[in-house]
C-alpha positions, -999 to 999 in steps of 0.1 A, spaced: -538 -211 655 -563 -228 635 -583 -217 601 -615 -223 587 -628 -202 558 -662 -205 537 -658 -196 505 -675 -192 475 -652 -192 439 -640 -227 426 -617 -257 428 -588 -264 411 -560 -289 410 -530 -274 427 -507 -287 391 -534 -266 369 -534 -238 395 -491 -236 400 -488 -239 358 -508 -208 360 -488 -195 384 -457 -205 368 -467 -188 334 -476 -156 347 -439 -152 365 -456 -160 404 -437 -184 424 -457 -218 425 -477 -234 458 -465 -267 460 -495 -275 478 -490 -252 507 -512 -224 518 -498 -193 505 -488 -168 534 -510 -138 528 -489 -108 548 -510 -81 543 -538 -95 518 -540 -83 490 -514 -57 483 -481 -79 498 -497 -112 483 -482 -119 448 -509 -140 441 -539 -122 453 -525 -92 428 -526 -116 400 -554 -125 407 -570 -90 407 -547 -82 378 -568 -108 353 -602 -96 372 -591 -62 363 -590 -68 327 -625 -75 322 -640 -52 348 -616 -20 358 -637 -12 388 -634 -48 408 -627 -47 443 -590 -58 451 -600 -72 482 -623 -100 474 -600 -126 453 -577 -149 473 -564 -190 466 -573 -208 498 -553 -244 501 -563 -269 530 -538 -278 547 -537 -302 583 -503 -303 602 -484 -331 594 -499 -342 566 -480 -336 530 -491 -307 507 -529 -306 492 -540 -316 457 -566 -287 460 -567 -254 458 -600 -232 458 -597 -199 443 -620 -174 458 -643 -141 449 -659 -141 485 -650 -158 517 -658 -157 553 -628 -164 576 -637 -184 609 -613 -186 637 -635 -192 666 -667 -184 657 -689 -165 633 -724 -154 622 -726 -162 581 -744 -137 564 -750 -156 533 -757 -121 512 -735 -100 525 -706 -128 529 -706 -151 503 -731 -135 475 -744 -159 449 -732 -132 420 -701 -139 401 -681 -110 399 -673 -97 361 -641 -110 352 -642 -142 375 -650 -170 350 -627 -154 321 -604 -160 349 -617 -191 361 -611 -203 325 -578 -192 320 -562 -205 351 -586 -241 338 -567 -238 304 -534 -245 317 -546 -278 330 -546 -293 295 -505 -306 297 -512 -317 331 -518 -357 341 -548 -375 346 -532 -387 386 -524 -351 390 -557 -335 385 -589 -339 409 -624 -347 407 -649 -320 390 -619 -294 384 -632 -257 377 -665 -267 398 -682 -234 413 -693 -239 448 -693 -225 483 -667 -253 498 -652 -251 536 -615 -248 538 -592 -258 571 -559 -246 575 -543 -256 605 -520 -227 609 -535 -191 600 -508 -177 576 -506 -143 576 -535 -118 585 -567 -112 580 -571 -83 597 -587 -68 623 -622 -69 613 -621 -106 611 -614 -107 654 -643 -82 655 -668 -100 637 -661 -131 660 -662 -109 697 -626 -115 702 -618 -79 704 
């Protein structure tokens, strides 16, 4: 089943993002969507994540920081990986409460994080990096394959149970 998820947080080349990884003891992406099995408590990088949030602001909701990676079936791993303080998962439809969904306000923490996962892009290669790295945006991600779940709530918000 397919994916799309609007999110709000900022891109990052998937070398910079799995050098992060990499230091902080979390296997690396490889340019593959991470399989989330029970977000965020089962997702080794969704507790990092919330572990650096956590730092600058003790009271920050677990739920709302994720890496999202594109990825289209049969093509090779992405370059790009978006790393997320609010998202709205689509899988067939959805009503986007700008607001409540993807709120302009950066959560406390999220650019000392956004920085520190941008630092370890210094030792990486021109080829390897992408256009306007660290850029904060709302950006639209497709994943062919849904990996892992988003729970309930997402099938409710779309009608589909």
């Amino acid at each position: 089943m397919g994916s799309t998820t609007l999110i709000r947080g900022f891109k990052v080349s998937v070398a910079t993002f799995d050098a992060f990884l990499r230091a902080n003891n979390v296997y690396e992406t490889y340019g593959t969507p991470p399989f989330y099995k029970e977000h965020p408590d089962k997702d080794p990088i969704s507790k990092l994540l919330f572990a650096k949030i956590s730092q600058h602001d003790p009271d920050a909701d677990k739920n709302k920081f994720r890496v999202l990676i594109p990825h289209i079936r049969g093509f090779t791993g992405s370059q790009t990986a978006y790393v997320a303080y609010a998202w709205a998962a689509v899988v067939a439809h959805r009503e986007v409460k700008m607001d409540e969904d993807l709120p302009v306000e950066v959560p406390t923490g999220f650019e000392e994080l956004r920085q520190d996962i941008l630092g370890y892009g210094k030792d990486i290669g021109e080829g390897d990096k992408i256009a306007d790295e660290g850029k904060l945006g709302i950006y639209m991600v497709v994943t062919y394959d849904i990996r892992g779940s988003y729970g309930d709530e997402l099938y409710r918000s779309e009608g589909l149970i």
